[in-house]
C-alpha positions as CSV (number, residue, x, y, z in Angstrom):
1,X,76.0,2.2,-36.9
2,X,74.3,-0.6,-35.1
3,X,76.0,-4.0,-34.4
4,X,75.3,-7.4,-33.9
5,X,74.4,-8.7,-30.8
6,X,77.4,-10.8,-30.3
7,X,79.8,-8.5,-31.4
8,X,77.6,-6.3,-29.0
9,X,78.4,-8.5,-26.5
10,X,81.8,-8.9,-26.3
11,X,82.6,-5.3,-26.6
12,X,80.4,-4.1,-24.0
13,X,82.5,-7.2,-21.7
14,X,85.4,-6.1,-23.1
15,X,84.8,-2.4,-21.9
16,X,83.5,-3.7,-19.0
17,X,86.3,-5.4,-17.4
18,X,88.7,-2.6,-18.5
19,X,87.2,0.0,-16.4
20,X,86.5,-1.6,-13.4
21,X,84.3,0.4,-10.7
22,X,83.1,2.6,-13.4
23,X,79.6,3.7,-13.6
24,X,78.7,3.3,-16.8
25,X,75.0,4.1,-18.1
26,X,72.4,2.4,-20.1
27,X,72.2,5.7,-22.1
28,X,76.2,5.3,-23.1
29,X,76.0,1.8,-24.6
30,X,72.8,2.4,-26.4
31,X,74.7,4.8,-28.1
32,X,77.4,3.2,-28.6
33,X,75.8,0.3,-30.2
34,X,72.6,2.6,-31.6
35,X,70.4,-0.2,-29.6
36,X,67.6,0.4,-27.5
37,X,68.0,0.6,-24.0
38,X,65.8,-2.7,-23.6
39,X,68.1,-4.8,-25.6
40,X,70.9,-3.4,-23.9
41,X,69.4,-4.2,-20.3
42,X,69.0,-8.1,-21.5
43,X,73.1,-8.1,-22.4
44,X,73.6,-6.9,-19.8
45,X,71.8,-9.6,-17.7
46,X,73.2,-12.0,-19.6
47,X,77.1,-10.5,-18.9
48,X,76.0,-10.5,-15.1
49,X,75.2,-14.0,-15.3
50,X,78.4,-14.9,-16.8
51,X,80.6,-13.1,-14.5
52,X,79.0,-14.6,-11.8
53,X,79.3,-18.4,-12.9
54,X,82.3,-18.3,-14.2
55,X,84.2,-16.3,-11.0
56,X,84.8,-13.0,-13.0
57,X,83.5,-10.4,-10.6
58,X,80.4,-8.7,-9.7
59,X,78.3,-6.7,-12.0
60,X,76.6,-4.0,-9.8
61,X,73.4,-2.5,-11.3
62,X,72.1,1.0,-9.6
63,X,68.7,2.0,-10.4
64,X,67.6,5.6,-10.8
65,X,68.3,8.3,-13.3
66,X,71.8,8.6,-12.9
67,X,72.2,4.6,-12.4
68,X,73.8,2.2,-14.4
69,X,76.1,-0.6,-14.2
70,X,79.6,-1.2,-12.5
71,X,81.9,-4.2,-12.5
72,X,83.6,-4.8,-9.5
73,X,86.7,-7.9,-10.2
74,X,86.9,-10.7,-8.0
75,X,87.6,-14.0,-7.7
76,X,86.8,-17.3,-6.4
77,X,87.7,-19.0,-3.1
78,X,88.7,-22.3,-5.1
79,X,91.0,-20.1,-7.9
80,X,92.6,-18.3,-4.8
81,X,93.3,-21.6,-3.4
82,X,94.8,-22.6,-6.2
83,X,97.1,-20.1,-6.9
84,X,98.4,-19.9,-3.4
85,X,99.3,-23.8,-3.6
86,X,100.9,-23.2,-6.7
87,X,103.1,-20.2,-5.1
88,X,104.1,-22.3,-2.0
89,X,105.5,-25.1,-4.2
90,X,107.3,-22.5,-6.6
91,X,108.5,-20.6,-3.4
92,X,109.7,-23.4,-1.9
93,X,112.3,-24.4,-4.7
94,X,115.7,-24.5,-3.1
95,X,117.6,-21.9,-5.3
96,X,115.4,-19.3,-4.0
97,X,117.1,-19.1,-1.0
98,X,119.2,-15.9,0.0
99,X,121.5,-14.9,2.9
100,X,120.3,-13.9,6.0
101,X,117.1,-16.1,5.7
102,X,115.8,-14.2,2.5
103,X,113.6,-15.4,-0.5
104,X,114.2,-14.6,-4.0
105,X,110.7,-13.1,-5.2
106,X,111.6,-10.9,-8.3
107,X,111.1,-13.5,-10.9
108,X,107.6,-14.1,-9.6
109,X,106.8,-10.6,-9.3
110,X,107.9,-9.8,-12.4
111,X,105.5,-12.0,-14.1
112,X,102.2,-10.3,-15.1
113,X,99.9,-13.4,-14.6
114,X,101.1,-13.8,-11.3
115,X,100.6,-9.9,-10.7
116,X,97.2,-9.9,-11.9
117,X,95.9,-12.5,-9.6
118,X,97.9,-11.3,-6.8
119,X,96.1,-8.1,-7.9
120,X,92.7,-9.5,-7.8
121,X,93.2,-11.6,-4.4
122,X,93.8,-8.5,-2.7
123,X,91.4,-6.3,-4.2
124,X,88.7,-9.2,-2.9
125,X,89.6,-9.2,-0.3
126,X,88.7,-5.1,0.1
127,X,85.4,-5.5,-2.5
128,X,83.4,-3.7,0.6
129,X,85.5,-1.4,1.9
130,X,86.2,1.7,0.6
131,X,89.6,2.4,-0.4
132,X,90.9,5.7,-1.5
133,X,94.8,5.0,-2.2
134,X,96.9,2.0,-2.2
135,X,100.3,2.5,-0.5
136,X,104.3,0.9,-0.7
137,X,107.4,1.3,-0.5
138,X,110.0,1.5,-2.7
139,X,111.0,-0.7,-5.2
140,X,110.0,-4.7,-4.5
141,X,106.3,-3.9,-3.8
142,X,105.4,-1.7,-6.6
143,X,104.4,-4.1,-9.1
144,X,101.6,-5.5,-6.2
145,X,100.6,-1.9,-5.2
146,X,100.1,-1.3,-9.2
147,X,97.9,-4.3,-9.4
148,X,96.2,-4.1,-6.5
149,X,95.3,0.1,-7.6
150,X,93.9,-1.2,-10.7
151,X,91.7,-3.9,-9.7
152,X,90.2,-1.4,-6.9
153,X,90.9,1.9,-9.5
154,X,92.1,4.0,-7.4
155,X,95.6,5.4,-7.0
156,X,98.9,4.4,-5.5
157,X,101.6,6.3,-4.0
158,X,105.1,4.9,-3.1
159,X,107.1,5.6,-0.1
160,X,111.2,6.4,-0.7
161,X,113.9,5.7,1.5
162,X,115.9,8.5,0.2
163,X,114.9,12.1,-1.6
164,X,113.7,12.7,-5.0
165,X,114.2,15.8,-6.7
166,X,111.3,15.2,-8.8
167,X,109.0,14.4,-5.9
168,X,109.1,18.2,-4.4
169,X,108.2,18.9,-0.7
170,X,107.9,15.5,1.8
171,X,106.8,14.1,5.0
172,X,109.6,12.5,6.6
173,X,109.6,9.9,9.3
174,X,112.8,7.4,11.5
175,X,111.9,3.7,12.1
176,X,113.0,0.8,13.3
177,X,114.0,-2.2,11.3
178,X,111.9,-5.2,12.4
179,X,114.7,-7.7,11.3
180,X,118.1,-5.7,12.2
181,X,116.5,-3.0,15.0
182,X,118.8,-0.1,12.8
183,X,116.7,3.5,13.1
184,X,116.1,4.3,9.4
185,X,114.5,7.0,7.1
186,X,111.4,6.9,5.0
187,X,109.6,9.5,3.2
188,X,106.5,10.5,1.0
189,X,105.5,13.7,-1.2
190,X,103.5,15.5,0.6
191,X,101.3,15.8,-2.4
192,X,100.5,11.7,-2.7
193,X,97.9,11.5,0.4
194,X,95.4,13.8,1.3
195,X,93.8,14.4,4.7
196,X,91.0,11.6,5.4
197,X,91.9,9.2,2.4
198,X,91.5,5.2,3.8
199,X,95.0,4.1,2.7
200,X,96.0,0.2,1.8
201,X,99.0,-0.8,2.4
202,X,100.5,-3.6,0.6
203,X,104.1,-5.4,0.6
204,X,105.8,-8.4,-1.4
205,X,107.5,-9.3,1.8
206,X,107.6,-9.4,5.5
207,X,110.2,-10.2,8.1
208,X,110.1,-8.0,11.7
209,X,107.6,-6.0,10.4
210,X,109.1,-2.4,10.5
211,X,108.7,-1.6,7.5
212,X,105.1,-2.1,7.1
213,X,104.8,-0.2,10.7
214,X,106.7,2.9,9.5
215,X,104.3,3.2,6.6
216,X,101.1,3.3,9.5
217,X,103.1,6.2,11.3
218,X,103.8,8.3,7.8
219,X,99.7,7.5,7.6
220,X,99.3,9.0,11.0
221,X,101.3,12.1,9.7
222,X,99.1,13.0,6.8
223,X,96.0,12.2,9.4
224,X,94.8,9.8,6.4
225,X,92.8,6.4,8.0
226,X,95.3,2.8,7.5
227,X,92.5,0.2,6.0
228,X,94.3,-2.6,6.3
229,X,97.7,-4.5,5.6
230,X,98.0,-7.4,2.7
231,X,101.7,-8.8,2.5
232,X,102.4,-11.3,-0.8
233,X,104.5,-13.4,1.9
234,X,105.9,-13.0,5.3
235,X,108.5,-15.0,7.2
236,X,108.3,-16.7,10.8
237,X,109.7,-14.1,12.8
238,X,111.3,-15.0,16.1
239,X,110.8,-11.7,18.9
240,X,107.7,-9.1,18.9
241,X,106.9,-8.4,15.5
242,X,105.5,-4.5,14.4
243,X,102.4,-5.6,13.2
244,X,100.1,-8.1,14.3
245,X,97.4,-7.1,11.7
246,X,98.3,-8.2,8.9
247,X,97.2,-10.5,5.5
248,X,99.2,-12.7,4.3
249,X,98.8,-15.0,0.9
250,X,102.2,-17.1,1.8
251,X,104.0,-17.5,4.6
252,X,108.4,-18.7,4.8
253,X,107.8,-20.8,7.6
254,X,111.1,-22.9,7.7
255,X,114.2,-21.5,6.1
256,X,117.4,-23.9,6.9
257,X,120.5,-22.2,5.3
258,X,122.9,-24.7,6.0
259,X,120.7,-27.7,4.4
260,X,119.5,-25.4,1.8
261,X,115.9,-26.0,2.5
262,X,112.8,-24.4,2.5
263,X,109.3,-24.7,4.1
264,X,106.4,-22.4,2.5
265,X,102.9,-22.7,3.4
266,X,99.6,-21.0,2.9
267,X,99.6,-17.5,4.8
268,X,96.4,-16.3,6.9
269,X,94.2,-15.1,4.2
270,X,91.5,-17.3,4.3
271,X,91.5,-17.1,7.7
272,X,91.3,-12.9,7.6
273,X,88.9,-13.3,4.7
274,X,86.8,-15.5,6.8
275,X,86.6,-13.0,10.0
276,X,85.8,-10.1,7.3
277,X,82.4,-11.8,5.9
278,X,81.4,-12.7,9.4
């Protein structure tokens, strides 16, 4: 049954943005819509236009036979900004602050807004790299590896710090705690990775760096390729920390416990994202 051309419109925008990466043809939405491929090329023009003023993403268009059109999300410079002022001041509140130096995140993180543009942030800051999993660890930084997988669509495997029944044969590795120097455990089915995938790894939050550094060595073990490292925030960190390539949106740079005071600021993203485009 064919449709109008606005109601045309918004569903093919609608579809659009919920499969992102997807190649989707000329051939499927004529169909859909019983247009003609012609009229279906000018939406789609118009769409691209769109995305691009208003900051939406990119809408790819590949020529050929087997071509079609993708949307790749991203967002603007200025809306990045914004947010990342607007988690500095929300970061810094007073009552966020936990023993030993610690921030209370989970409230933030548990807010889908705030997930989805965390989710998008990073996922710019990949758009031309290829990325074939996004990896964490267990539990804090799931909700950012979940957004992040979606926005790129690709998978995202957790790492445990204990055994799972459920998750059958691992790959085990020790490290050292950044932050205390204790020798831990992590561990990661051996059917999550496979050999050669470019791997992401992503955190909510970043002290000595350990953490983040044991999940490069379980990388080395499944001989997959680390892409980069994207923290939500890390912490000034007094010593040698893991990892000294890293992305950070926020950064905990003073922390006094006794005055009950804390000192966020902008992280180095914009400073990575700058070196990236050079």
């Amino acid at each position: 049954m064919k449709v109008k051309r606005s109601e045309r419109l918004i569903d093919m925008t609608r579809y659009l943005l919920e499969n992102p990466h997807a190649l989707v043809s000329l051939t499927f939405f004529a169909d859909r819509y019983d247009s003609a491929k012609s009229s279906i090329s000018e939406d789609l023009t118009i769409i691209k236009k769109t995305f691009k003023d208003r900051g939406t993403g990119i809408l790819e268009t590949i020529a050929g036979a087997a071509g079609g059109v993708r949307y790749i999300p991203s967002i603007t410079e200025e809306e990045t900004e914004a947010f990342i002022t607007q988690m500095c001041e929300r970061l810094s509140e007073v009552d966020r602050l936990l023993p030993g130096g610690y921030v209370y995140l989970s409230d933030m993180l548990g807010e889908p807004a705030v997930l989805k543009t965390i989710g998008k942030i990073i996922a710019t800051q990949y758009l031309n790299q290829r990325v074939d999993a996004v990896m964490t660890v267990a539990t804090k930084g799931v909700p950012i590896a979940q957004a992040v997988s979606t926005y790129l669509d690709v998978p995202f495997v957790m790492v445990r710090r204990d055994s799972k029944i459920t998750e059958g044969s691992t790959v085990s590795i020790n490290y050292v705690s950044g932050s205390s120097n204790r020798v831990e455990k992590m561990e990661l089915s051996k059917r999550s990775l496979k050999r050669g995938s470019r791997v992401l790894v992503v955190d909510d939050f970043m002290k000595g760096g350990g953490t983040v550094n044991g999940m490069k060595s379980l990388i080395e073990e499944f001989e997959a390729e680390l892409v980069g490292i994207t923290v939500f925030a890390e912490s000034t960190f007094q010593g040698n920390r893991m990892v000294d390539d890293y992305t950070s949106l926020l950064c905990v740079d003073e922390v006094d416990v006794r005055n009950k005071s804390i000192y966020v600021k902008p992280g180095n993203y914009f400073e990575k994202s700058v070196k990236k485009t050079d």
